[in-house]
C-alpha positions in Angstrom: 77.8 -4.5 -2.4 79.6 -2.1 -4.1 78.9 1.4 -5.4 77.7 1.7 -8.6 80.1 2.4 -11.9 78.4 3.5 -15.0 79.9 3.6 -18.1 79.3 4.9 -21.4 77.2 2.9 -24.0 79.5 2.8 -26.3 82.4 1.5 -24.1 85.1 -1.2 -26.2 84.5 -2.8 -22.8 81.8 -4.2 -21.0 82.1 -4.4 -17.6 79.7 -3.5 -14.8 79.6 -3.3 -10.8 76.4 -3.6 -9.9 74.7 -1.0 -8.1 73.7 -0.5 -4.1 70.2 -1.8 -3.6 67.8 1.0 -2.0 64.6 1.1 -0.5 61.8 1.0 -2.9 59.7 4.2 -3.0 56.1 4.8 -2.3 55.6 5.8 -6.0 56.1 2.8 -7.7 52.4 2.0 -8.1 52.9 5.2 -10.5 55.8 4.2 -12.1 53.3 0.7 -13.0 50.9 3.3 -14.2 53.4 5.4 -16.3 53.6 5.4 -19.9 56.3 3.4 -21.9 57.2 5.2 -24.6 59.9 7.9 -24.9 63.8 7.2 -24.8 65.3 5.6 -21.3 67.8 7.3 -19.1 70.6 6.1 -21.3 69.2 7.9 -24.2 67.9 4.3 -26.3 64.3 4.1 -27.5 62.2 2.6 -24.8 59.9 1.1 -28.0 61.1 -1.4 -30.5 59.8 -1.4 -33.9 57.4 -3.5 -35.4 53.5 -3.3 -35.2 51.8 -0.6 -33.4 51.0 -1.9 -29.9 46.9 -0.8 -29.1 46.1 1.8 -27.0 44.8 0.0 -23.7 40.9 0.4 -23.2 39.0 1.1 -19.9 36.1 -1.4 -18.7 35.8 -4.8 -19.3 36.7 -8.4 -17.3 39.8 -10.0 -17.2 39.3 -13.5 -17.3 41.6 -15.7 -17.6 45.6 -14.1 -17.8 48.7 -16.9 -18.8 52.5 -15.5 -18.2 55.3 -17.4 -19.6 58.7 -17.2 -17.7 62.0 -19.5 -17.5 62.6 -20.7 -14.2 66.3 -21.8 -14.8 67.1 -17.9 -15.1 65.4 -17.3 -11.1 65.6 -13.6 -11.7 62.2 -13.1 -13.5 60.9 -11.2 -10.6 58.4 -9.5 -12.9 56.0 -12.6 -13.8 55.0 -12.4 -10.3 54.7 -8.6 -9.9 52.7 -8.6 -12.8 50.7 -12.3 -11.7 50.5 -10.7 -8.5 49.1 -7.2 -9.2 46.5 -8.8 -12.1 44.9 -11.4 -9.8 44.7 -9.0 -6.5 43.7 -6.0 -8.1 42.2 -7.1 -11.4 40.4 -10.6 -10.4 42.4 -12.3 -13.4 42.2 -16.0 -13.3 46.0 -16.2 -13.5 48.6 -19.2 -14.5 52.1 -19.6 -15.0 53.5 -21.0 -18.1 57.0 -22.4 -17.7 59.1 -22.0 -20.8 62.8 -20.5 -22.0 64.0 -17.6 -22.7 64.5 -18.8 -26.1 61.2 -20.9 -26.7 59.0 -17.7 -25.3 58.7 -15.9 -28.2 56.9 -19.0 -30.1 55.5 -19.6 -26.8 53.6 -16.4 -26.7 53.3 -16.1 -30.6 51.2 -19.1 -30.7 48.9 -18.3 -27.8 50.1 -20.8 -25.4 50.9 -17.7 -23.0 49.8 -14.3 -23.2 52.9 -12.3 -22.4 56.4 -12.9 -21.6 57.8 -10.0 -19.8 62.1 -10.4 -19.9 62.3 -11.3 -23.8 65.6 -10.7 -24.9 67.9 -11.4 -27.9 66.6 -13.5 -31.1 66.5 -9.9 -33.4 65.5 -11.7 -36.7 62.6 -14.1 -35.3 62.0 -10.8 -33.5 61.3 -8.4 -36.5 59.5 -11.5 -38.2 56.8 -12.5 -35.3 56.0 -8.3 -34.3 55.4 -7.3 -38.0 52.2 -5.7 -39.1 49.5 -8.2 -38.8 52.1 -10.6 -36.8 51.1 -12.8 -33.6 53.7 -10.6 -31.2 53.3 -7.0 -29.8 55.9 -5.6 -27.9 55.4 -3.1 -25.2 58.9 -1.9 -25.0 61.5 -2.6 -21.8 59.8 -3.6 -18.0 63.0 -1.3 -16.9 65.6 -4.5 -16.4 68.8 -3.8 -18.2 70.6 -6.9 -18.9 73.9 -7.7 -20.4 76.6 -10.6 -20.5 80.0 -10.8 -18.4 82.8 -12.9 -18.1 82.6 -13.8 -14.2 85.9 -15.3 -12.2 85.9 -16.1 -9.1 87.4 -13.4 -6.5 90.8 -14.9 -5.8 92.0 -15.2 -9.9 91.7 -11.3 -9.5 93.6 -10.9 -6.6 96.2 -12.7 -8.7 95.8 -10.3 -11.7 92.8 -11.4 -13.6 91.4 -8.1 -14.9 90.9 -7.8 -18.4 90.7 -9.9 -21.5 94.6 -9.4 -21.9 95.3 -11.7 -18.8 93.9 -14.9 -19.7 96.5 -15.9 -21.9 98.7 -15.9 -18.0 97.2 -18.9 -17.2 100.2 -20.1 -14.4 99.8 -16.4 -12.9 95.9 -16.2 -12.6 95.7 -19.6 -10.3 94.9 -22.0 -13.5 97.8 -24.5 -11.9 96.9 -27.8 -13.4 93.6 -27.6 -14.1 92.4 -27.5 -17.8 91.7 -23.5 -18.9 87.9 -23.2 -19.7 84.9 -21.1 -19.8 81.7 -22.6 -18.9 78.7 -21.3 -20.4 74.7 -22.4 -20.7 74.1 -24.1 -23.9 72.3 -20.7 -25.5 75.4 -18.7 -24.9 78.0 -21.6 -26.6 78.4 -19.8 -29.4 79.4 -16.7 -27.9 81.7 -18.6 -25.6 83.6 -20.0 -28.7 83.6 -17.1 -30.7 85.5 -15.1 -27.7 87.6 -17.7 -27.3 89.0 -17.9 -31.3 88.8 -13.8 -31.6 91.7 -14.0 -28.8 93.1 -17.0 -29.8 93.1 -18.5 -26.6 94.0 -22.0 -25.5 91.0 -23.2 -23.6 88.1 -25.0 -24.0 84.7 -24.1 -23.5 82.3 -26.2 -21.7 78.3 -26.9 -21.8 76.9 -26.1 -18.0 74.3 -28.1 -19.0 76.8 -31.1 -19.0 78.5 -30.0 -16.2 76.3 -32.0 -13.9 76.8 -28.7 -11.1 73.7 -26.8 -11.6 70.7 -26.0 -13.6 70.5 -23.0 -15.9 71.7 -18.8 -15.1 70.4 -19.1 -11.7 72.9 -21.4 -10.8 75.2 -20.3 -13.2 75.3 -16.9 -12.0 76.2 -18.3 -9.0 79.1 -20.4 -9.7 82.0 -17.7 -9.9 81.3 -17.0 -6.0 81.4 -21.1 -4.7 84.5 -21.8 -6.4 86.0 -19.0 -4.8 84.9 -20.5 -1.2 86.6 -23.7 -2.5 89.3 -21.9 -4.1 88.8 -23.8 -7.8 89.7 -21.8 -10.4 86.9 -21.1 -13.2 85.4 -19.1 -15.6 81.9 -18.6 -16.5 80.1 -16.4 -19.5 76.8 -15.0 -17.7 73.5 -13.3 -19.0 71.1 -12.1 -16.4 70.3 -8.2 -15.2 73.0 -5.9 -14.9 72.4 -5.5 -10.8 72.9 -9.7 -10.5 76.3 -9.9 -12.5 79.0 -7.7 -12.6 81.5 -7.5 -9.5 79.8 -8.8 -6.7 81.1 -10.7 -3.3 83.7 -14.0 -4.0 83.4 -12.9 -7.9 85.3 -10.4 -10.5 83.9 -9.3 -13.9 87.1 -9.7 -16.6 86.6 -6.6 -19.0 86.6 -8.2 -22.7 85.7 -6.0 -26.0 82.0 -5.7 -27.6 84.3 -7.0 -30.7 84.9 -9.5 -29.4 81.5 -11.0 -30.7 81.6 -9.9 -34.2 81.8 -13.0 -35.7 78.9 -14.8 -33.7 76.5 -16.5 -35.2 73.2 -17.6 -33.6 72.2 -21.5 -33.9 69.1 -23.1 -33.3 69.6 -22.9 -29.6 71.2 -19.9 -29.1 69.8 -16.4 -27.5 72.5 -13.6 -28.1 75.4 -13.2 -30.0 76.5 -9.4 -28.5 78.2 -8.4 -25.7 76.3 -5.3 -25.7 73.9 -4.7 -22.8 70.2 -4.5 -24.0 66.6 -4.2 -22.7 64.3 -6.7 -21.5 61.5 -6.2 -23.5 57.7 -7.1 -22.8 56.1 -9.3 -25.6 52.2 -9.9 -25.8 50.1 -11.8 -27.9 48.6 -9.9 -30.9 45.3 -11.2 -30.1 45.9 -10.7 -26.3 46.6 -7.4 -27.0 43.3 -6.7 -29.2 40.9 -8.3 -26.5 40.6 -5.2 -24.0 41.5 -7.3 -21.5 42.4 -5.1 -18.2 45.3 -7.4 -17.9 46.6 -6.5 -21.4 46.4 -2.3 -19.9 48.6 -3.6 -17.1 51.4 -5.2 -19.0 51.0 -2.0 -21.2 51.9 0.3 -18.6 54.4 -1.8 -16.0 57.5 0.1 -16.4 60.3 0.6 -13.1 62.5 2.8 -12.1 66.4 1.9 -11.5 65.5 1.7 -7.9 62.7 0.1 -7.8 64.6 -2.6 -10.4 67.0 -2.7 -7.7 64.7 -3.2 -4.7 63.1 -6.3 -7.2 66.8 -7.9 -7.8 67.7 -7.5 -3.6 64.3 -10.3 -3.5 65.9 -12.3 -6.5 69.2 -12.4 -4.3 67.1 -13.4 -1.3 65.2 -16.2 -2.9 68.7 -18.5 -3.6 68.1 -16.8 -7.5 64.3 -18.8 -7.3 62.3 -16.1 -7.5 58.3 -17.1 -7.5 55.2 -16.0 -6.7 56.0 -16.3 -2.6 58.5 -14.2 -2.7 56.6 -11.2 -4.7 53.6 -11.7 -2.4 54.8 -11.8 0.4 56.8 -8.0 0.0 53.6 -7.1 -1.4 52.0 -8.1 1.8 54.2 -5.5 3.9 53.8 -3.1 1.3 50.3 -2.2 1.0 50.2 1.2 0.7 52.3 0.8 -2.6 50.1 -1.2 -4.5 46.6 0.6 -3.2 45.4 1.9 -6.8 41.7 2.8 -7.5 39.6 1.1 -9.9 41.1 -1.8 -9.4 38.5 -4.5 -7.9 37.7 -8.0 -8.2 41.0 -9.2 -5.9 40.8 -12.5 -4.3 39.0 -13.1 -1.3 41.2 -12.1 1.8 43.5 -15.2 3.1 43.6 -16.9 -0.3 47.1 -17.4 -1.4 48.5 -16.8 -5.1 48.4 -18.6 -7.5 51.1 -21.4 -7.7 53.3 -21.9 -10.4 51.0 -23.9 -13.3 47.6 -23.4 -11.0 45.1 -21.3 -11.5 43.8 -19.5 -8.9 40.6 -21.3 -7.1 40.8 -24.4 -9.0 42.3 -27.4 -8.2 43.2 -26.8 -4.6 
């Protein structure tokens, strides 16, 4: 893994190395605790706009507590923190709601899930669902910073892949006969086109989902590395957490300008039009969010540190990019002192396992 490379906000480039994994401190349990609002370490507001979230109350049951996540992205690590911490320590009856990134904020708006908790892109249906009197509250970021890269395998940058500038070298950068393209997940086609026409490139831009190699950005993500083993020459257009993409073993990030997007227009399955990084956001039901529910004060207050972001995205890497609720509970279980907080009672009996994904705790089993 390499070190990190930080660059400005602002950069006419977006490229990122993502940064060495550490230990995870004894404080996060604090951190979980901490407040959400203020401005983030990179100076952006760390609370979007829209309705005024309620301040979380003391006392009270939680009952039953639904999370909505994408399993196709397998980095959504915070689900089962949050799952995790509300069933053990809060004696919430909790379930997993599968969705997509894209169908989570109806998902959540309509009260088939309380909260999604990496909600990203979609600005206008955004601002519409988290207006005054709207069925969305957002709490402001979980601490994941995400982004999107162009991701080639290692070898195409040995031969000079770097930036945007190259691709049009298509005998130099190991393209030999095979067909120039960028493959992409069907919410980031639009993107994927748009680059391509802004450069005026010759190649073709392919559906993942039509690909028939893998299923979503957890396989995606992965992609750029295997063809390298194989030495098959590839591109692939990536959204996922800044730590997971980036430069990484058997895979180069090619630097391409934020402008690169201006023309971009969302569809009716797309997530993001922007190459700018952004803020996974946590997004609660408005009546969720009125009920005093101790869950809802959780959600309200789970916030990490960049290490502590990095120590979740080391277990992402370690679960094949399937994070679940395994995974989560089983650092928790060689963790203990971490997640000790007063107060919290009403955990599961000792022995019982997690909830699975779609079960809820005690029932059914």
């Amino acid at each position: 893994m390499g070190a990190a490379r930080r660059r400005p906000n602002r950069s006419v480039f977006v490229r990122w190395s993502r940064r060495r994994a550490t230990a995870l401190p004894a404080l996060l349990v604090l951190a979980v605790l901490s407040s959400c609002t203020g401005t983030s370490s990179d100076g952006s507001p760390t609370t979007s706009p829209g309705q005024t979230p309620p301040t979380p109350r003391t006392g009270g049951r939680c009952g039953t507590f639904s999370i909505a996540y994408d399993p196709t992205n397998g980095y959504e690590a915070s689900a089962y923190v949050v799952g995790s911490l509300a069933e053990d320590e809060l004696g919430c009856d909790v379930s997993y709601v599968k969705t997509t990134s894209r169908q989570a904020w109806q998902v959540v708006a309509s009260g088939q899930a309380d909260v999604y908790l990496d909600a990203y892109g979609r600005p206008a249906l955004g601002a519409k669902l988290t207006r005054p009197g709207g069925p969305l509250v957002r709490l402001g970021p979980t601490g994941f910073r995400g982004g999107v890269d162009l991701l080639a395998p290692a070898f195409m940058g040995d031969l000079g892949l770097k930036t945007y500038r190259d691709l049009s070298d298509i005998a130099e950068i190991g393209w030999g006969q095979v067909t120039p393209a960028i493959t992409t997940v069907p919410e980031l086609l639009p993107l994927a086109r748009t680059f391509v026409a802004s450069q005026r490139l010759d190649y073709t831009v392919r559906d993942y989902s039509q690909v028939g190699v893998g299923v979503g950005m957890r396989d995606l993500m992965q992609q750029a590395r295997l063809d390298n083993e194989a030495s098959r020459p590839n591109l692939y257009l990536v959204e996922g957490p800044r730590e997971l993409i980036g430069d990484g073993p058997g895979r180069v990030s090619v630097e391409i300008p934020e402008s690169a997007a201006d023309n971009c227009q969302l569809n009716r399955v797309a997530t993001v039009c922007s190459l700018s990084n952004f803020h996974y956001q946590k997004i609660v039901n408005s009546d969720f969010a009125a009920s005093g529910s101790p869950a809802y004060n959780l959600v309200y207050r789970y916030r990490l540190s960049p290490d502590e972001v990095d120590n979740l995205t080391e277990i992402v890497q370690l679960s094949g990019y399937r994070v679940g609720s395994a995974d989560v509970a089983s650092w928790i279980n060689t963790h203990p002192n971490v997640w000790k907080r007063g107060g919290g009672g009403g955990g599961r009996p000792a022995g019982e396992p997690p909830a699975r994904e779609g079960e809820r705790p005690g029932r059914g089993r």
